[in-house]
ROVORO-530432 format. One record per residue (C-alpha): residue number from 1; residue in three letters; x, y, z. Coordinates in Angstrom, 2 decimals. Layout:
REM ROVORO-530432
+------+------+---------+---------+---------+
| resi | resn |       x |       y |       z |
+------+------+---------+---------+---------+
|  NUM |  ala |       X |       Y |       Z |
...
+------+------+---------+---------+---------+
This chain:
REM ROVORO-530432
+------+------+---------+---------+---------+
| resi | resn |       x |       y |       z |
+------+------+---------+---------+---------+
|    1 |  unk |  108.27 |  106.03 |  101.29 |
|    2 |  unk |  105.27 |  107.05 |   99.28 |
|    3 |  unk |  103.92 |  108.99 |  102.24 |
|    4 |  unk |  107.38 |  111.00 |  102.17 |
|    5 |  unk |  106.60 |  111.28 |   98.48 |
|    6 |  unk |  103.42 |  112.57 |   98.63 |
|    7 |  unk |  104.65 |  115.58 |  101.54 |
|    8 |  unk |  107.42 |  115.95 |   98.85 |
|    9 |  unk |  105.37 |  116.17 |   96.15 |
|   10 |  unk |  102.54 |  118.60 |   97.62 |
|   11 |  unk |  101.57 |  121.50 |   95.61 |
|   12 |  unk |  104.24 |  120.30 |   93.09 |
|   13 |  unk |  102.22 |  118.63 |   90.69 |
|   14 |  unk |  100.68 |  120.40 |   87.92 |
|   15 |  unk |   97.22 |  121.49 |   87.69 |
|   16 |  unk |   94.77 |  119.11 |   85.72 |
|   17 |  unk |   90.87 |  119.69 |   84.85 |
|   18 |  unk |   90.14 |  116.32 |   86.55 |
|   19 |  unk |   91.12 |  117.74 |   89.73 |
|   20 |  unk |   89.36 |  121.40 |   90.48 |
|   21 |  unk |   90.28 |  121.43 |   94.09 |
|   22 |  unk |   94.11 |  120.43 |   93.43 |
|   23 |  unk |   95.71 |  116.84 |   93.00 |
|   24 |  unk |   96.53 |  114.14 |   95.52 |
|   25 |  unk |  100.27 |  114.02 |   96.01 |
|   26 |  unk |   99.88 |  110.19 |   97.82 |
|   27 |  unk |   97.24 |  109.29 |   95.68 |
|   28 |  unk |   99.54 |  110.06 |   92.80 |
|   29 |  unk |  102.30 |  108.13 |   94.04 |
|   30 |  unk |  100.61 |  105.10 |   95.27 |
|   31 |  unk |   98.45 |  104.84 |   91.58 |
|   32 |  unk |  102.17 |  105.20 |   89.91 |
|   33 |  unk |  103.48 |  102.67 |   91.46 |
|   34 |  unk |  100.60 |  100.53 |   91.00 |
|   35 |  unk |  100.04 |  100.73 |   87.22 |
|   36 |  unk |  104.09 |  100.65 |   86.75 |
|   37 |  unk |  104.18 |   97.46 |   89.14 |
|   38 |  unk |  100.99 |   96.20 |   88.06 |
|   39 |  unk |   99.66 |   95.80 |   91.30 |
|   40 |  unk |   99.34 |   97.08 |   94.53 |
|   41 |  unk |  102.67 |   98.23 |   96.61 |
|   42 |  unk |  101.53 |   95.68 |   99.13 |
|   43 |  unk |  101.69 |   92.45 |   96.99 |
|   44 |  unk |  105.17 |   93.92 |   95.00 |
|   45 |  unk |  107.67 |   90.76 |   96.03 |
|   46 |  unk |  110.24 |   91.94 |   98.53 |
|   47 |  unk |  112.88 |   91.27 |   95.64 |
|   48 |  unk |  112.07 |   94.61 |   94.11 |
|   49 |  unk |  112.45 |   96.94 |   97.14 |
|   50 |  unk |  115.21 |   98.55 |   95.31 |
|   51 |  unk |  113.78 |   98.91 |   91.98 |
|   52 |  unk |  110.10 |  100.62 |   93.91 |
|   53 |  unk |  112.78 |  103.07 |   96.08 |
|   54 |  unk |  114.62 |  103.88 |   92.67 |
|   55 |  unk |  110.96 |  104.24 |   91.11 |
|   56 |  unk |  109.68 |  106.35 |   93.99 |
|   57 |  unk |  113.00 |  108.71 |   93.82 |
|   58 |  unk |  112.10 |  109.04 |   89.90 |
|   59 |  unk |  108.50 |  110.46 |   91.03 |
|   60 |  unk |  109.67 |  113.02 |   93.37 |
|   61 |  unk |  112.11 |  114.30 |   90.52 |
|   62 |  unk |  109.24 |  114.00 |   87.74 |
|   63 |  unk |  106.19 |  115.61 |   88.78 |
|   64 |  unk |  103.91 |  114.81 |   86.49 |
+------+------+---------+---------+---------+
């Protein structure tokens, strides 16, 4: 899912001074859902599946 994000998401997101050469669509999504989940997308508990798809879907509609 965050690799579909992140082709989503390319050339979508705006332009920031950080990031001269363009931003990171996967990078992007994978750091989101780390700092919202406070941890990485590999050690989120299987429980939340739904709430990281719903969180993931909220991305793609809020480039940011």
């Amino acid at each position: 899912m965050i690799q579909e994000a992140g082709d989503y998401l390319l050339g979508q997101l705006p332009d920031h001074p950080n990031h001269p050469k363009g931003r990171n669509p996967y990078a992007h999504v994978a750091i989101c859902v780390k700092d919202h989940f406070n941890g990485s997308y590999k050690d989120i508990p299987d429980e939340k599946f739904n709430e990281v798809v719903k969180y993931i879907e909220f991305l793609k509609q809020n480039p940011s």
